[in-house]
C-alpha positions in Angstrom: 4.0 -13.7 40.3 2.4 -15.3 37.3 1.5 -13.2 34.3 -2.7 -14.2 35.5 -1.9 -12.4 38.4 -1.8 -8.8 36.7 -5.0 -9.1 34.6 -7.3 -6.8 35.8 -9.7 -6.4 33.3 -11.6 -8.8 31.2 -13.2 -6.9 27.9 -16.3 -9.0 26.4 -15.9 -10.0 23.0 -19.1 -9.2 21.0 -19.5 -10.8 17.7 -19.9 -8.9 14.4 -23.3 -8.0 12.6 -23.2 -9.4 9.3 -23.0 -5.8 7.9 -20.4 -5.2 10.5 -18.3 -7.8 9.0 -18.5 -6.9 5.5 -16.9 -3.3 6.6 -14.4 -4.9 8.5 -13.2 -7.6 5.1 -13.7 -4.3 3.3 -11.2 -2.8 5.3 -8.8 -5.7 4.9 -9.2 -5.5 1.5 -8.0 -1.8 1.0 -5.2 -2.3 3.2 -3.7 -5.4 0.6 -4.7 -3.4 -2.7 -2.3 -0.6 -0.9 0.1 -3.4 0.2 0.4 -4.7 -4.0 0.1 -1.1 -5.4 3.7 -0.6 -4.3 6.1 -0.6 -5.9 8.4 -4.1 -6.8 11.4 -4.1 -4.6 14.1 -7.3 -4.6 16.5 -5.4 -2.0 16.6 -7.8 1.1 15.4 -5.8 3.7 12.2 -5.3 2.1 11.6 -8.5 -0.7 8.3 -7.2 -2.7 7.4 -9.6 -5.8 4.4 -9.0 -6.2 3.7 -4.8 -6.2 3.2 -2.0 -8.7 -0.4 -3.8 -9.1 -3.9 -1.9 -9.4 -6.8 -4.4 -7.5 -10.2 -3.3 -8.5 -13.0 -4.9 -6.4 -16.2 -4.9 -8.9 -19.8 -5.0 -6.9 -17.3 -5.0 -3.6 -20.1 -4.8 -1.6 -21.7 -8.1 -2.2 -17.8 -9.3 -2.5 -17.1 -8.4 0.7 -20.6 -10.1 1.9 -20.1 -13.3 0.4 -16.4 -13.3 1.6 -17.8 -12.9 5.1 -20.8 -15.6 4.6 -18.1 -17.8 3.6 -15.4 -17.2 6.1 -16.9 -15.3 9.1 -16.2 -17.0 12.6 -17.7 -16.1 15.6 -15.4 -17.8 18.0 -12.4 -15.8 15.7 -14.2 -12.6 15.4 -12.3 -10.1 12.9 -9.5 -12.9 12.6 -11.1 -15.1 10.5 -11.9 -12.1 8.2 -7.9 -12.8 6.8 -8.8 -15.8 5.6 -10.8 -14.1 3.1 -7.9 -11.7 2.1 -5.6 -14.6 2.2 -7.8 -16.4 -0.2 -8.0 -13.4 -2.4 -4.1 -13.3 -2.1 -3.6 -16.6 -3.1 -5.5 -16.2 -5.9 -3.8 -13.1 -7.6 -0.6 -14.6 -7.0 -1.2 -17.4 -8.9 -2.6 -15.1 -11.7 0.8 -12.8 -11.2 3.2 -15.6 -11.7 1.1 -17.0 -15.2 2.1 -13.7 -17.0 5.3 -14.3 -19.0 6.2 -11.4 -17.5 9.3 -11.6 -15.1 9.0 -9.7 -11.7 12.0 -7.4 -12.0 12.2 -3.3 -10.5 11.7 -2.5 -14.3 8.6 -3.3 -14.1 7.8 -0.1 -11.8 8.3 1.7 -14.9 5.5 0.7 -16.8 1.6 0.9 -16.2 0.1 -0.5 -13.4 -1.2 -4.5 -13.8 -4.6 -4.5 -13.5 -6.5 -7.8 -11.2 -10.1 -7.8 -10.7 -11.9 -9.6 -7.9 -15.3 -10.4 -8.9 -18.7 -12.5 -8.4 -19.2 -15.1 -11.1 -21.9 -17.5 -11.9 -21.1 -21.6 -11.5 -24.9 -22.1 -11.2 -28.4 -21.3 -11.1 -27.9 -18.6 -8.5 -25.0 -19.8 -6.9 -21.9 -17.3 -6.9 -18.1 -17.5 -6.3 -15.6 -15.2 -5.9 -12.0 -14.8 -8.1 -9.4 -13.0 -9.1 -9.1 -12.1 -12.8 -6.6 -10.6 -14.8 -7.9 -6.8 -16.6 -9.6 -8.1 -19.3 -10.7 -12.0 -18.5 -14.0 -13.4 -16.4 -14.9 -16.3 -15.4 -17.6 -18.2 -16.6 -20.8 -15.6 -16.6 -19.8 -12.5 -14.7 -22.8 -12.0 -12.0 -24.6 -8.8 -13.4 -25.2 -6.3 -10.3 -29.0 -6.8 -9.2 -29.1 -2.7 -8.8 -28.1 -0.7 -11.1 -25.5 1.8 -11.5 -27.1 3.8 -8.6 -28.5 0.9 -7.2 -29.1 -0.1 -3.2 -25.3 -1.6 -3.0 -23.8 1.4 -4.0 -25.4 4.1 -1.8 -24.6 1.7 1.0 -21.3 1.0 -0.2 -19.8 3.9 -2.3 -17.6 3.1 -4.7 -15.4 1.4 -2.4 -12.0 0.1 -3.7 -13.2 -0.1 -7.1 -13.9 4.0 -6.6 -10.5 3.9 -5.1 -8.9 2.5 -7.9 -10.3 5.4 -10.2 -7.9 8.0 -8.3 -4.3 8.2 -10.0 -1.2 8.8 -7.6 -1.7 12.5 -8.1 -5.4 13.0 -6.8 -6.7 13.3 -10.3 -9.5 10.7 -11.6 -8.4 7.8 -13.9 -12.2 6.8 -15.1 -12.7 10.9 -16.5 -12.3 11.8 -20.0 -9.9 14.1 -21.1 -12.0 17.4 -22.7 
């Protein structure tokens, strides 16, 4: 009997709002800063290069909602979402391997290496999205339109970059010390 022959049920495959979409990429996107924030590990069953990294997602969500302007499918649904995170991938790998640093276990030792993903400016109003390395931007950063406690972050929450602020022991990172 051919494998046709045992479907029974055919599910309709409902596009994404554009809102849905930018939950969805934002969902990615935690799952690959977990992925990186572990730790280094050159044993061949499990070949990690690229870990014991902190990725910090500034405005994340009008990251996540140009990501999905940009690579949002219809025909692909969540699918084409990766190709966001892949781009995003791409990106800090090349930034991990132009540190003089060499990617060895001893590395898990030390504090975390910090990438950002952020909007920049290339032109009057135009925005792109890249990977920086703690302390570099490119071009002119893109300034959040909201403030601090702006539209984007009641809708949003702090998102990874709030994520990022929580330490391996459940204490806050971005909280000084009394």
């Amino acid at each position: 009997m051919p494998f046709t022959g045992r479907l029974h049920l055919f599910v309709p495959f409902l596009p994404f709002s554009p809102s849905g979409c930018a939950v969805v990429l934002h969902k990615f996107m935690l799952e690959y800063a977990t992925s990186i924030r572990q730790p280094i590990d050159h044993d061949p069953s499990v070949i990690r290069y690229i870990g014991h990294c902190k990725l910090s997602l500034v405005d994340d969500g009008k990251i996540c909602t140009a990501l999905t302007e940009k690579y949002y499918r219809k025909d692909l649904g969540a699918r084409s979402l990766d190709n966001a995170v892949r781009e995003v991938r791409d990106e800090l790998a090349d930034k991990y391997s132009e540190t003089d640093l060499l990617a060895t276990e001893d590395l898990n030792d030390g504090p975390l290496q910090t990438f950002i993903v952020r909007r920049f400016l290339i032109a009057d109003d135009v925005y792109e999205v890249g990977v920086f390395t703690d302390g570099t931007s490119g071009g002119e950063e893109a300034d959040s339109e909201e403030g601090a406690n702006g539209e984007d972050e009641a809708k949003w929450g702090d998102g990874v970059a709030g994520w990022n602020k929580w330490d391996q022991d459940g204490s806050r990172s971005d909280r000084d010390e009394d």
